[in-house]
KOLVEXVEX-699630 format. One record per residue: x, y, z of N, C-alpha, C in turn; residue in one letter; residue number from 1. Coordinates in steps of 0.1 Angstrom, whole numbers, plus 5000, padded with zeros to 4 digits. Each point is the difference from the previous one (the first is absolute). Example, Ala and Ser with C-alpha at 12.3 -4.5 7.8 and 13.67 -1.06 7.14 Angstrom:
[[5132, 4943, 5078], [4991, 5012, 5000], [5009, 5012, 5000], 'a', 1]
[[4996, 5011, 4993], [5009, 5011, 5000], [4992, 5011, 5008], 's', 2]
***
This chain:
[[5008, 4988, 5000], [4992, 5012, 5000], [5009, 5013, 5000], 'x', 1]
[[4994, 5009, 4992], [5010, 5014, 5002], [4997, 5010, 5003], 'x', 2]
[[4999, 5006, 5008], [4998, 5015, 5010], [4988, 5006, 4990], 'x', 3]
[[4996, 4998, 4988], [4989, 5007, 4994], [4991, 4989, 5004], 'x', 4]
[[5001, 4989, 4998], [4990, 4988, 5006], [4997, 4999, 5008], 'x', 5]
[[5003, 5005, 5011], [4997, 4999, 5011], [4991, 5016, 5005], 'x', 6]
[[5005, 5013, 4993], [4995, 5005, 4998], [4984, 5002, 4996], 'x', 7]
[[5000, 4990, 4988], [4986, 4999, 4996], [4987, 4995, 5014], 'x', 8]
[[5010, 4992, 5002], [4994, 4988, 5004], [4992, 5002, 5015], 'x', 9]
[[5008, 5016, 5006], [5000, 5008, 5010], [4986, 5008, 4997], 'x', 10]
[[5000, 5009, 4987], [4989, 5003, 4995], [4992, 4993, 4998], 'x', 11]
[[5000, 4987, 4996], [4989, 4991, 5002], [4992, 5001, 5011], 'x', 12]
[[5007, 4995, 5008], [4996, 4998, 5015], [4995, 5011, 5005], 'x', 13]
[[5005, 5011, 4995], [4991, 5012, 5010], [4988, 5006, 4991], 'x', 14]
[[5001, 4993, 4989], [4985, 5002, 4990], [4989, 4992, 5012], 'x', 15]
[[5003, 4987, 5007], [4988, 4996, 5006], [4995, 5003, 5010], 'x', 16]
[[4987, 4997, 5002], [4990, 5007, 5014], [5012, 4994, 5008], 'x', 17]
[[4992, 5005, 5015], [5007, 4994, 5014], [4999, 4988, 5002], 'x', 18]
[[4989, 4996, 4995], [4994, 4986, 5001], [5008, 4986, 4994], 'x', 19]
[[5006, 5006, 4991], [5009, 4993, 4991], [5015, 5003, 4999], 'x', 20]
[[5001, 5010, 5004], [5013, 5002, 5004], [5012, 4987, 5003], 'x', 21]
[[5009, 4997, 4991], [5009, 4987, 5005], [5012, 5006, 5003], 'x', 22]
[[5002, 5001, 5014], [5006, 5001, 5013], [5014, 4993, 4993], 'x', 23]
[[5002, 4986, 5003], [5011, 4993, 4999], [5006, 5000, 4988], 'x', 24]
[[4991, 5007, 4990], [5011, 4995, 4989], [5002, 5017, 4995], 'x', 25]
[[4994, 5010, 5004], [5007, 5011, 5000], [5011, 5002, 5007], 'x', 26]
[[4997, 4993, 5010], [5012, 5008, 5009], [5012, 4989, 4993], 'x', 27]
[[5001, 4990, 4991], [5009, 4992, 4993], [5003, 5009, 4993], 'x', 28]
[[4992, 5011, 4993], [5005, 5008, 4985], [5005, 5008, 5006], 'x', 29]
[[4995, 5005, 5012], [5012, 5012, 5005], [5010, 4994, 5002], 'x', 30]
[[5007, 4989, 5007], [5010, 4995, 5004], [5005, 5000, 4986], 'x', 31]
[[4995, 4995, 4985], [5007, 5001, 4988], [5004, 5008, 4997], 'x', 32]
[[4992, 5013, 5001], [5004, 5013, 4995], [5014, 5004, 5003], 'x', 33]
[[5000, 5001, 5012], [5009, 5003, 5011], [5015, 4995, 4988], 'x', 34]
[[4999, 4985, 5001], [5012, 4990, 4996], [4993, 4991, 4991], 'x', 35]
[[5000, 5001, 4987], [4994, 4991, 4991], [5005, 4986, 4996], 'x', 36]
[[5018, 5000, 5005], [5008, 4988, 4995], [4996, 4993, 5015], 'x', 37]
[[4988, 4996, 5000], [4999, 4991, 5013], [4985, 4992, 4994], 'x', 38]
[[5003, 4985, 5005], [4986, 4989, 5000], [4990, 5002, 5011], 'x', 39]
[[4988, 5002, 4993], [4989, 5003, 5012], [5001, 4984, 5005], 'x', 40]
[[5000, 4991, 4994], [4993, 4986, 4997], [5003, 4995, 5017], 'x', 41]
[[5010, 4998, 5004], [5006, 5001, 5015], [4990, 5004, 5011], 'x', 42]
[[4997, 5010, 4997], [4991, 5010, 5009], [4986, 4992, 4999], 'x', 43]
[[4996, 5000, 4990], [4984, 4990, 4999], [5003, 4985, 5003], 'x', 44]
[[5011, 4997, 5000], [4996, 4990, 5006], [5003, 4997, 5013], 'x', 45]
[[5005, 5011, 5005], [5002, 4996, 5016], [4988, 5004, 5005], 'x', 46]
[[4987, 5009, 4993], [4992, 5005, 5003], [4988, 4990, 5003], 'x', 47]
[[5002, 4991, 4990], [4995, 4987, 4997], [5001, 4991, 5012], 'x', 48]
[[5014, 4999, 5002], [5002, 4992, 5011], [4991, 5003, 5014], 'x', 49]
[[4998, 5011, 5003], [4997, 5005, 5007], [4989, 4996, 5004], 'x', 50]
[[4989, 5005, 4988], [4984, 4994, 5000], [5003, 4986, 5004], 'x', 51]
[[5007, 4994, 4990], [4999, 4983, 5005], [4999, 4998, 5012], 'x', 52]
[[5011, 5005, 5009], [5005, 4997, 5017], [4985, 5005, 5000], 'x', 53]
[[4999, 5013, 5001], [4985, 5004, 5008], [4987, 4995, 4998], 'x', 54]
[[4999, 4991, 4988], [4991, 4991, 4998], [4996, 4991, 5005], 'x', 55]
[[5011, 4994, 5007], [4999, 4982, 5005], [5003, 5005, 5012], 'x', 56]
[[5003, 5014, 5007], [4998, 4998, 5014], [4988, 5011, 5005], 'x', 57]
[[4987, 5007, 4988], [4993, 5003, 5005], [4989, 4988, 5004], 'x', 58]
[[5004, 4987, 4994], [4992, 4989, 5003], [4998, 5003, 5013], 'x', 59]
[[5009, 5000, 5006], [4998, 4997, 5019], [5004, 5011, 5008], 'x', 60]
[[4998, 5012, 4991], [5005, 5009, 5009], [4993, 5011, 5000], 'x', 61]
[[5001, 5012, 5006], [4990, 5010, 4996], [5009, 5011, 4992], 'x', 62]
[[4995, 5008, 4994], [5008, 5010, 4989], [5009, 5008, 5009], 'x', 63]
[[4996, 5005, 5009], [5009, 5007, 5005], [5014, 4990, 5005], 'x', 64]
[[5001, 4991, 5005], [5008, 4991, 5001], [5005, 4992, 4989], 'x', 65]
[[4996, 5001, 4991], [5005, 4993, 4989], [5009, 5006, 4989], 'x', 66]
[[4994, 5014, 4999], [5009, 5007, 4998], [5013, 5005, 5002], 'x', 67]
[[5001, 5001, 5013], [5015, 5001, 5007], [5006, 4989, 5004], 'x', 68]
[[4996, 4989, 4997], [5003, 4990, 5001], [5013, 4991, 4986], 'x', 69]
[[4989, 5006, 4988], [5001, 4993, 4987], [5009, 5009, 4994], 'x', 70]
[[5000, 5018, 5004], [5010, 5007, 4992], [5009, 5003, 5008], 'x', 71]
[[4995, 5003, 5018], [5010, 5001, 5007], [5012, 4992, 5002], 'x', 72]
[[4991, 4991, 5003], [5012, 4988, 5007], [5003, 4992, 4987], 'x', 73]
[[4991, 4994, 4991], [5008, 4991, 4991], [5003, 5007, 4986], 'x', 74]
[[4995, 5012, 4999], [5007, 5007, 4989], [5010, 5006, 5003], 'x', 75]
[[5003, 5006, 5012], [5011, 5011, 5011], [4996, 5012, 4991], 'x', 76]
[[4993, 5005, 4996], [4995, 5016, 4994], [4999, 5005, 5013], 'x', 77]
[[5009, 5010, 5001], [5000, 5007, 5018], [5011, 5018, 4993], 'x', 78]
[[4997, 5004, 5014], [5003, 5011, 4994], [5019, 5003, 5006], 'x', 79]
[[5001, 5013, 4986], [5020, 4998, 5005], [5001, 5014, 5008], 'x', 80]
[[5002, 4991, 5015], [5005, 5004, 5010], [5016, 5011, 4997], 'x', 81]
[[5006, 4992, 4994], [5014, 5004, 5002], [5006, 5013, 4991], 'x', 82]
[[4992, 4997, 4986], [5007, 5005, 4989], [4983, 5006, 4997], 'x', 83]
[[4991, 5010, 5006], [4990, 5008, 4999], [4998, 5009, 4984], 'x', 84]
[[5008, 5006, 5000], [4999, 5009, 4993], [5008, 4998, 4988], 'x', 85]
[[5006, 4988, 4998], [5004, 4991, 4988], [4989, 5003, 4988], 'x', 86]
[[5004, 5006, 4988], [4988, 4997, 4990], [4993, 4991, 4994], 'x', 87]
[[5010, 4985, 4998], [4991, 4992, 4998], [4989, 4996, 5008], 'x', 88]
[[5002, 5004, 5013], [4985, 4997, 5004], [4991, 5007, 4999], 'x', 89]
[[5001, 5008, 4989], [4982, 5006, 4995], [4995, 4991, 4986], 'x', 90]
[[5014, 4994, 4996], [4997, 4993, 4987], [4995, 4984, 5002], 'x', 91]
[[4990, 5000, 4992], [4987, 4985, 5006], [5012, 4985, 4993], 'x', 92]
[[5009, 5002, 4989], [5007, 4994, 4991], [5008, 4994, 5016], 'x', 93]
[[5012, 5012, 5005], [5007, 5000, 5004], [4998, 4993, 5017], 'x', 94]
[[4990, 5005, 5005], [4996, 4995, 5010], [4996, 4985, 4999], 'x', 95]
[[4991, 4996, 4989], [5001, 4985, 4997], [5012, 4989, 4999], 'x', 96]
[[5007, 5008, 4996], [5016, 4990, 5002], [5003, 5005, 5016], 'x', 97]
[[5000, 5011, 5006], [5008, 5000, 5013], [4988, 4993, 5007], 'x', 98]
[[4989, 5001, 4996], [4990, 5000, 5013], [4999, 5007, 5014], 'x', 99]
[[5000, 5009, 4999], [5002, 5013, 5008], [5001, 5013, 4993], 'x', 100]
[[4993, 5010, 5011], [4997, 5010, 4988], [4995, 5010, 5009], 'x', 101]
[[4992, 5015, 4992], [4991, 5005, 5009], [4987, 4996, 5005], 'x', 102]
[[4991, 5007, 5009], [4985, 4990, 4999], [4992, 5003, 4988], 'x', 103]
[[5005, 5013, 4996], [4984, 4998, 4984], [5007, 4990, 4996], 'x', 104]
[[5009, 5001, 4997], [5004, 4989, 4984], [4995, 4986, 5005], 'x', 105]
[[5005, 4997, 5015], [5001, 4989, 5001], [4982, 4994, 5004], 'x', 106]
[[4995, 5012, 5000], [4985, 5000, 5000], [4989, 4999, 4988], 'x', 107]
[[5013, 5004, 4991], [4993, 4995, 4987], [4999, 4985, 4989], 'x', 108]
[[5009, 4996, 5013], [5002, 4982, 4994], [4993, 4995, 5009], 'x', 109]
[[4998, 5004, 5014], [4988, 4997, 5014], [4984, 5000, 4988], 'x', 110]
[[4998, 5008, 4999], [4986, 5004, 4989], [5003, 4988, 4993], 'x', 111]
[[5007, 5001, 4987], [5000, 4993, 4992], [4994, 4987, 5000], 'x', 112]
[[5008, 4994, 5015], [5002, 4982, 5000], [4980, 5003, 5010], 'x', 113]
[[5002, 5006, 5006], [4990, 5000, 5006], [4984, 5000, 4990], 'x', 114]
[[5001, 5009, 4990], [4989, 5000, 4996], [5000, 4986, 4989], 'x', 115]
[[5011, 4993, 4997], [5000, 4988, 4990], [4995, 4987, 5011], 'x', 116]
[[4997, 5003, 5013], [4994, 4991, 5002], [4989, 5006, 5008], 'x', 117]
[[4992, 5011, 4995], [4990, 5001, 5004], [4997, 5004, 5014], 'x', 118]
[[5008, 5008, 5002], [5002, 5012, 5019], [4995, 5012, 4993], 'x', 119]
[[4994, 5006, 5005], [4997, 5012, 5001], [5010, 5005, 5010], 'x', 120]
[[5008, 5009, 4990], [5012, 5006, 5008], [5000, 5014, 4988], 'x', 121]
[[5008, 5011, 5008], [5000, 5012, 4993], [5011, 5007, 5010], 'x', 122]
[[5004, 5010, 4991], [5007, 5010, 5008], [4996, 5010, 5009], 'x', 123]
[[5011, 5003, 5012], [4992, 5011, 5007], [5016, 5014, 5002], 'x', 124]
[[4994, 5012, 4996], [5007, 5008, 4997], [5003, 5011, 5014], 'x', 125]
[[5009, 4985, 5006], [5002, 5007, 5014], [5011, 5014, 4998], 'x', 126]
[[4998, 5004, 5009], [5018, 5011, 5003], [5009, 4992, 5003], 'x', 127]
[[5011, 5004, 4994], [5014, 4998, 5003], [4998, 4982, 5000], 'x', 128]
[[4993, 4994, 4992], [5003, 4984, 5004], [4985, 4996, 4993], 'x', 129]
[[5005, 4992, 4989], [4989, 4989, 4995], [4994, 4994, 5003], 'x', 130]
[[4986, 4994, 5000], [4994, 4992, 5007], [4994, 4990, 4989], 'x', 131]
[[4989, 4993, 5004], [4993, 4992, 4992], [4990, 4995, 5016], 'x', 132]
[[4988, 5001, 4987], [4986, 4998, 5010], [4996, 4987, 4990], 'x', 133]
[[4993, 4990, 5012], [4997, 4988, 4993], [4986, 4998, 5011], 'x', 134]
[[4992, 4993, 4988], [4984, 4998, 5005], [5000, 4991, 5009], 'x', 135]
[[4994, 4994, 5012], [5002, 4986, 5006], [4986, 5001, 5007], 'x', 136]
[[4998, 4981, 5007], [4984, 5004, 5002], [5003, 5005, 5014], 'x', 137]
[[5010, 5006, 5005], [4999, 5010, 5012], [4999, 5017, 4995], 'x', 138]
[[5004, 5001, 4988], [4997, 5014, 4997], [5012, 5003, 4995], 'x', 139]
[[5000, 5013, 4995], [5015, 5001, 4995], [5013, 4997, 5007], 'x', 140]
[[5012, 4998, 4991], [5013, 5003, 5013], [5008, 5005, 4990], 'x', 141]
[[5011, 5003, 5010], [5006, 5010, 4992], [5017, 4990, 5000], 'x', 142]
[[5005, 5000, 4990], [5012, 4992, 5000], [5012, 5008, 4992], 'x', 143]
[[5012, 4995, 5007], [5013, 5005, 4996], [5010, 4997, 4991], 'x', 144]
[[4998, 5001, 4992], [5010, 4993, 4989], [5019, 5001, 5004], 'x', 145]
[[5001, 5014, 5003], [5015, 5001, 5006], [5004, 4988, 5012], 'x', 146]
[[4993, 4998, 5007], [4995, 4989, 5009], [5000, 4984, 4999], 'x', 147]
[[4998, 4998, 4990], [4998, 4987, 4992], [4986, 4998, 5000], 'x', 148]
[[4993, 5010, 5001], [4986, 4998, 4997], [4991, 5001, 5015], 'x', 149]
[[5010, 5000, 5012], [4989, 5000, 5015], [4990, 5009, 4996], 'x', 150]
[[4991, 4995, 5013], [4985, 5007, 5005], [5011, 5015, 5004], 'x', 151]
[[4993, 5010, 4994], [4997, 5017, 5012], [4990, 4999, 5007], 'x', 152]
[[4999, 5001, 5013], [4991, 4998, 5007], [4990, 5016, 5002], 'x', 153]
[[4990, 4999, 5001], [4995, 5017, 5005], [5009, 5013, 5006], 'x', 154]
[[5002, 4993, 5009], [5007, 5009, 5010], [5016, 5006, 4996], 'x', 155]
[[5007, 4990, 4995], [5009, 5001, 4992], [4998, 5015, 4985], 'x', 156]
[[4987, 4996, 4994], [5000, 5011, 4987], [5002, 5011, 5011], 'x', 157]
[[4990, 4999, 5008], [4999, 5016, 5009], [5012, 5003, 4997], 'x', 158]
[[5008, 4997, 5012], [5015, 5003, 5000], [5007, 5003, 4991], 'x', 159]
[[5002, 4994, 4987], [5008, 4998, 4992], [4990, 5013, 4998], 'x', 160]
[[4991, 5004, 4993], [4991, 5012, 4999], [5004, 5017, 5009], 'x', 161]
[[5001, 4998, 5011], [5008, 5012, 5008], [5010, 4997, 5000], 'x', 162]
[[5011, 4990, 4995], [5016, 5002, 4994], [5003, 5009, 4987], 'x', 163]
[[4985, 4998, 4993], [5001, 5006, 4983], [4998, 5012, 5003], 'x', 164]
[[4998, 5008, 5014], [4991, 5011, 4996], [4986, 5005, 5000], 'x', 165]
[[4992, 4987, 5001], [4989, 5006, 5000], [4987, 5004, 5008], 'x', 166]
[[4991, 5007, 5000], [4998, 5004, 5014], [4989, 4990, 5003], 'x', 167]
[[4995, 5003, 5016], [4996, 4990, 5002], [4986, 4998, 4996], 'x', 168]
[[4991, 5008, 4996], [4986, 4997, 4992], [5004, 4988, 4985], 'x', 169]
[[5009, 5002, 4999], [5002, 4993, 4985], [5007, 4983, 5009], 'x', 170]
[[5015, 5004, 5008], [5005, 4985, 5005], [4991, 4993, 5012], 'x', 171]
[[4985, 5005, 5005], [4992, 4987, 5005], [4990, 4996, 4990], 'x', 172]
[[5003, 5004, 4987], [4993, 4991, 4990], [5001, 4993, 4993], 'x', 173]
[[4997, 4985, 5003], [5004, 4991, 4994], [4997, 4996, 4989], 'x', 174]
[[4991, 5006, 4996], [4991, 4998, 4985], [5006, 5009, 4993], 'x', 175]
[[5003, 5015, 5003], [5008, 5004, 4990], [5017, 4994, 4997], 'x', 176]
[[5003, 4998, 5013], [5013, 4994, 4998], [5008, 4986, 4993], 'x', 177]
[[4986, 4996, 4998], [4999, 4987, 4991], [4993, 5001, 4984], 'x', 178]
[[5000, 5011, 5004], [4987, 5003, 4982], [5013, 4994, 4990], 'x', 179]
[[4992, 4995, 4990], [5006, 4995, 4990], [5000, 5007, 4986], 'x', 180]
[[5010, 5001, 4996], [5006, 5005, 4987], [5001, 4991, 4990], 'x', 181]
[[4993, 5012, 4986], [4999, 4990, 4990], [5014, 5002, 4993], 'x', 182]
[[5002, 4987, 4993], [5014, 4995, 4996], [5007, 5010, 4991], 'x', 183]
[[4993, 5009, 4996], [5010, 5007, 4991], [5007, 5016, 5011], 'x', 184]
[[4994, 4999, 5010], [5008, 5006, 5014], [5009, 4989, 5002], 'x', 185]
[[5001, 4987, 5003], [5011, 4998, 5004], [5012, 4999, 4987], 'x', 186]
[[5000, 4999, 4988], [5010, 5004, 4991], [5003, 5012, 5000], 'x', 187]
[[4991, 5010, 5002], [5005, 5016, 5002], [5013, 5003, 5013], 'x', 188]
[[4992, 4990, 5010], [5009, 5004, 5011], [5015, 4988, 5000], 'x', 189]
[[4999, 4991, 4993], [5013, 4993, 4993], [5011, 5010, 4998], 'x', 190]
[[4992, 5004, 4990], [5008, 5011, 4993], [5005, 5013, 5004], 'x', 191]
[[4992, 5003, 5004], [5003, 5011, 5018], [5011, 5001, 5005], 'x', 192]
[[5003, 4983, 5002], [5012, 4998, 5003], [5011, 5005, 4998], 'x', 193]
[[5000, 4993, 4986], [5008, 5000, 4989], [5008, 5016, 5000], 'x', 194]
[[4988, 5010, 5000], [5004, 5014, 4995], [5006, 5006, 5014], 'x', 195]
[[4994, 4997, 5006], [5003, 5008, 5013], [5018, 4993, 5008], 'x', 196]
[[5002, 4990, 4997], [5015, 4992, 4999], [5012, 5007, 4991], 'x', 197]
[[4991, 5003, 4987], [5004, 5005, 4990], [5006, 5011, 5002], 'x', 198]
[[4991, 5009, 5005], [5003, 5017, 5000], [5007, 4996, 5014], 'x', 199]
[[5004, 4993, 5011], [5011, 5006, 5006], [5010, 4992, 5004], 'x', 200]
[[5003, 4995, 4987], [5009, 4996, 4993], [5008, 5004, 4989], 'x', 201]
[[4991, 5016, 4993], [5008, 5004, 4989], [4997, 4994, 4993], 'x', 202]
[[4991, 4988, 4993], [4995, 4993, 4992], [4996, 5003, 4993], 'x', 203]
[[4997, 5015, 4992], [4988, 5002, 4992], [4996, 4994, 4985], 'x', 204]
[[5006, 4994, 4995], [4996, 4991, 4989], [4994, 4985, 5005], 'x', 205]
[[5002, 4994, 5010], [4990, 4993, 5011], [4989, 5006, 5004], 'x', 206]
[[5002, 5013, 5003], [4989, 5007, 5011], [4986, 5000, 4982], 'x', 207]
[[5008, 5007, 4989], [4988, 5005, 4993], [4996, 4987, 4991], 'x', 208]
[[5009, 4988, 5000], [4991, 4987, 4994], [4990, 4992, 5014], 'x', 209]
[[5000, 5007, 5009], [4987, 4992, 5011], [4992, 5010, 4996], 'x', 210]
[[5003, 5012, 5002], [4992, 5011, 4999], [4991, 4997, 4988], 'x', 211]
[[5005, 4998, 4988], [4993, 4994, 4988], [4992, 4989, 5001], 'x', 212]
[[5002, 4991, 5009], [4997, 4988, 4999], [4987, 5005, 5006], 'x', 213]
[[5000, 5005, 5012], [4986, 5005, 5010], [4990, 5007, 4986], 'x', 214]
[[5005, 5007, 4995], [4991, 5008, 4991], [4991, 4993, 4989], 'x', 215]
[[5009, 4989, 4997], [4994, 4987, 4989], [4991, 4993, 5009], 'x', 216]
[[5002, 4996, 5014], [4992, 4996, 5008], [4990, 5000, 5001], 'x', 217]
[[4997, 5015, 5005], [4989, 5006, 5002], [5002, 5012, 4990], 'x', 218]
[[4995, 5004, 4990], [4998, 5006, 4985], [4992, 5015, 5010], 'x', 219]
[[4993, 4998, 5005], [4991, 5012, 5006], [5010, 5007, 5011], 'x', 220]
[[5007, 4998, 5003], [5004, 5007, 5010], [5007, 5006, 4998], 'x', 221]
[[5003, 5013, 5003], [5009, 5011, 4994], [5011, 5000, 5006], 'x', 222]
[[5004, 4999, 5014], [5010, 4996, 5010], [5015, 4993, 4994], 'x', 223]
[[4998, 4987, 4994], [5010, 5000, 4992], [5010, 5003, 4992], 'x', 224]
[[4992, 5008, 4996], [5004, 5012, 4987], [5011, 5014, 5010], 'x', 225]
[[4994, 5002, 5009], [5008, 5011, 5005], [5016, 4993, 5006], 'x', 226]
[[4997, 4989, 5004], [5015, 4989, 5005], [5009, 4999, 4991], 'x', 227]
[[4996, 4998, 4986], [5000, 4993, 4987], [5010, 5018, 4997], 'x', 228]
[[4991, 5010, 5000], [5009, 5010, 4997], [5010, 5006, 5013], 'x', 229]
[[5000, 4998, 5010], [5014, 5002, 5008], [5007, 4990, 5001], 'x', 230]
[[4998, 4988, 4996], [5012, 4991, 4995], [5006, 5005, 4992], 'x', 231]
[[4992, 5004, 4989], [5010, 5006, 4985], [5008, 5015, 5003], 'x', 232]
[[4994, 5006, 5005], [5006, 5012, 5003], [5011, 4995, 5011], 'x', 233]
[[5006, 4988, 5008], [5010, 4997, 5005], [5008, 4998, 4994], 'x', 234]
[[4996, 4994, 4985], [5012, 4994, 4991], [4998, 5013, 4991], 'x', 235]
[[4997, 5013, 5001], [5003, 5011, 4990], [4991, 4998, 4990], 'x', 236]
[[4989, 4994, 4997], [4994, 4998, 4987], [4992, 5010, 5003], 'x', 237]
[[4996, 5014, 4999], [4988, 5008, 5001], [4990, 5000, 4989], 'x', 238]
[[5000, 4994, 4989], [4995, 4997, 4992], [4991, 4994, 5003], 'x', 239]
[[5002, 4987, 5004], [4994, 4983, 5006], [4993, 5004, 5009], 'x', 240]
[[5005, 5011, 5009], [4992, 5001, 5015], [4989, 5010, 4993], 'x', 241]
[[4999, 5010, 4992], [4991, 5007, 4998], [4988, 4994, 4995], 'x', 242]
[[5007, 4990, 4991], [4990, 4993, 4990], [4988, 4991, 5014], 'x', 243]
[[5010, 4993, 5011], [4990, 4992, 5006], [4990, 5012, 5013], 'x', 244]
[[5005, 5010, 5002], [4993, 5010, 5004], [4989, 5006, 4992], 'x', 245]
[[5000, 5000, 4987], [4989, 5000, 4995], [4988, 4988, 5000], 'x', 246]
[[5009, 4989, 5000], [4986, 4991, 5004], [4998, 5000, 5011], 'x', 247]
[[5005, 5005, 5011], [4993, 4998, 5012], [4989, 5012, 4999], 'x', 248]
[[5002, 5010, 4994], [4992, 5014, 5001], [4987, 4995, 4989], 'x', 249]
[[5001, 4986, 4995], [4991, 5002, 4989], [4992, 4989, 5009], 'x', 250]
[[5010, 4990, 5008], [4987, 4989, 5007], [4992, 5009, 5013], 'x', 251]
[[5003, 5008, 5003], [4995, 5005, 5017], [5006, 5015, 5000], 'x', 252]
[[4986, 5006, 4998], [5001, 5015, 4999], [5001, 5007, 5012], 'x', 253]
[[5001, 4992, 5012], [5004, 5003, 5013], [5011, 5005, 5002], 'x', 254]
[[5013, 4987, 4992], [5014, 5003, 5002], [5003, 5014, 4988], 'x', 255]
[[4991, 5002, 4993], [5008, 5012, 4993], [5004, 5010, 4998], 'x', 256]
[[4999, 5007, 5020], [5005, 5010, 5002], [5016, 4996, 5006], 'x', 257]
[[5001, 4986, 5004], [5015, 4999, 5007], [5005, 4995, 4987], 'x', 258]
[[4996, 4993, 4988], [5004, 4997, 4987], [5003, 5011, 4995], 'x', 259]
[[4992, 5012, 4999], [5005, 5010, 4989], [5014, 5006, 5010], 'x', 260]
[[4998, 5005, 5009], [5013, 5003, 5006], [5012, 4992, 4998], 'x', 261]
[[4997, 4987, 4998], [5017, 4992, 5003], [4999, 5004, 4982], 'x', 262]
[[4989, 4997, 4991], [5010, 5006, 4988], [5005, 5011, 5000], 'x', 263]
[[4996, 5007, 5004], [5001, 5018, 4998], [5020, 5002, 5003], 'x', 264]
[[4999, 4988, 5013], [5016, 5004, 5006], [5007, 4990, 4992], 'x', 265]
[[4993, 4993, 4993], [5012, 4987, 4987], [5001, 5012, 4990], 'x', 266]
[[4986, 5005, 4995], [5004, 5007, 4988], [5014, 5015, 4997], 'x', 267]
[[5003, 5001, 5018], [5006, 5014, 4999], [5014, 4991, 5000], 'x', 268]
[[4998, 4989, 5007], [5016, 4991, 5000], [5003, 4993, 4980], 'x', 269]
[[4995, 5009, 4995], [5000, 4990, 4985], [5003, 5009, 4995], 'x', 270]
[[4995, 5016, 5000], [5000, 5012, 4997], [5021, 5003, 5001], 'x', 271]
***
């Protein structure tokens, strides 16, 4: 596959509703985009493997346990302690061979195996830490992929909830704290990653291919577009950055008072 292919294939994906949105194999084309001289084929099938384990031990077990069971303990998908801020662990390719990673990524192979056997599991778009919410006949729970998949207990989100910041009308709610996000949030905040690693790291030709990637993603969002042009304006292209500041001014006529200014100050730097 070559960095246009994957490309496309990105646009594809964000052509579809929420509903249809494919989670695991976008977040494959980003990982291509990224590095195209790499085999997905590795990655699906450990993904594969995965569902299988969790298949034959939802026989006797309950989902919440079977899942940290089947990816935690017999897949070792756990999260990297040591080496955090490592970039392969935003990439779903890369984390498949280490098995270890961040929690979205590693929450986007949790989803995957989970929904090939029929769990109602989804993302939850905690602060500062990924989650995943899964249906059970006790009611939702909330599980940790960085973790190897354990139970968060209630009391725990609180906490973890006034560690993020937030006040306490919002951290004794456990319904919002658990609300679930549709999948093309958790590719967005993948990629989040990605850029935000990027930019402070001096990355910016990293920073403006996630940045692009989010925008193929999700096609409606103008947000992108303004990332997309202070990446380029890192690497001196004022051209590039104008051009994608105009699409942000053309998706969301909100941003087009902080859009026309950032061109106003490119066009005097070109001048």
């Amino acid at each position: 596959m070559t960095r246009q292919d994957a490309q496309n294939a990105l646009a594809a994906a964000g052509a579809q509703s929420d509903e249809h949105f494919p989670l695991f194999e976008t977040a494959l084309n980003c990982a291509l985009h990224e590095n195209p001289d790499r085999d997905p084929e590795p990655a699906r099938s450990l993904v594969a493997e995965a569902a299988s384990r969790l298949r034959d031990r939802l026989k006797r077990e309950r989902p919440e346990d079977a899942i940290c069971e089947a990816l935690g303990s017999d897949m070792g998908l756990n999260g990297d302690h040591l080496t955090y801020e490592d970039a392969r662990n935003a990439d779903v390719i890369d984390v498949c061979e280490r098995r270890k990673g961040l929690p979205v990524t590693l929450g986007v192979i949790y989803i995957e195996a989970g929904r090939r056997c029929s769990v109602d599991i989804r993302g939850v778009d905690f602060p500062n830490h990924f989650l995943l919410r899964v249906e059970t006949d006790q009611g939702p729970m909330a599980l940790d992929p960085f973790a190897g998949g354990r139970i968060v207990m209630p009391s725990e989100l609180t906490q973890r909830a006034f560690a993020a910041g937030l006040t306490p009308d919002v951290a004794d709610r456990i319904d919002l704290l658990m609300a679930p996000v549709a999948d093309r949030t958790v590719a967005m905040r993948l990629q989040n990653n990605i850029f935000a690693r990027a930019i402070r790291r001096g990355d910016y030709a990293q920073a403006e291919r996630s940045a692009l990637r989010r925008a193929l993603i999700d096609p409606k969002d103008h947000r992108p577009w303004i990332d997309v042009a202070a990446a380029r304006e890192g690497q001196g292209a004022l051209t590039g950055a104008l051009e994608a500041l105009g699409r942000a001014q053309i998706l969301d006529g909100g941003a087009a008072i902080a859009a026309r200014a950032a061109r106003e100050r490119m066009r005097l730097r070109l001048n």
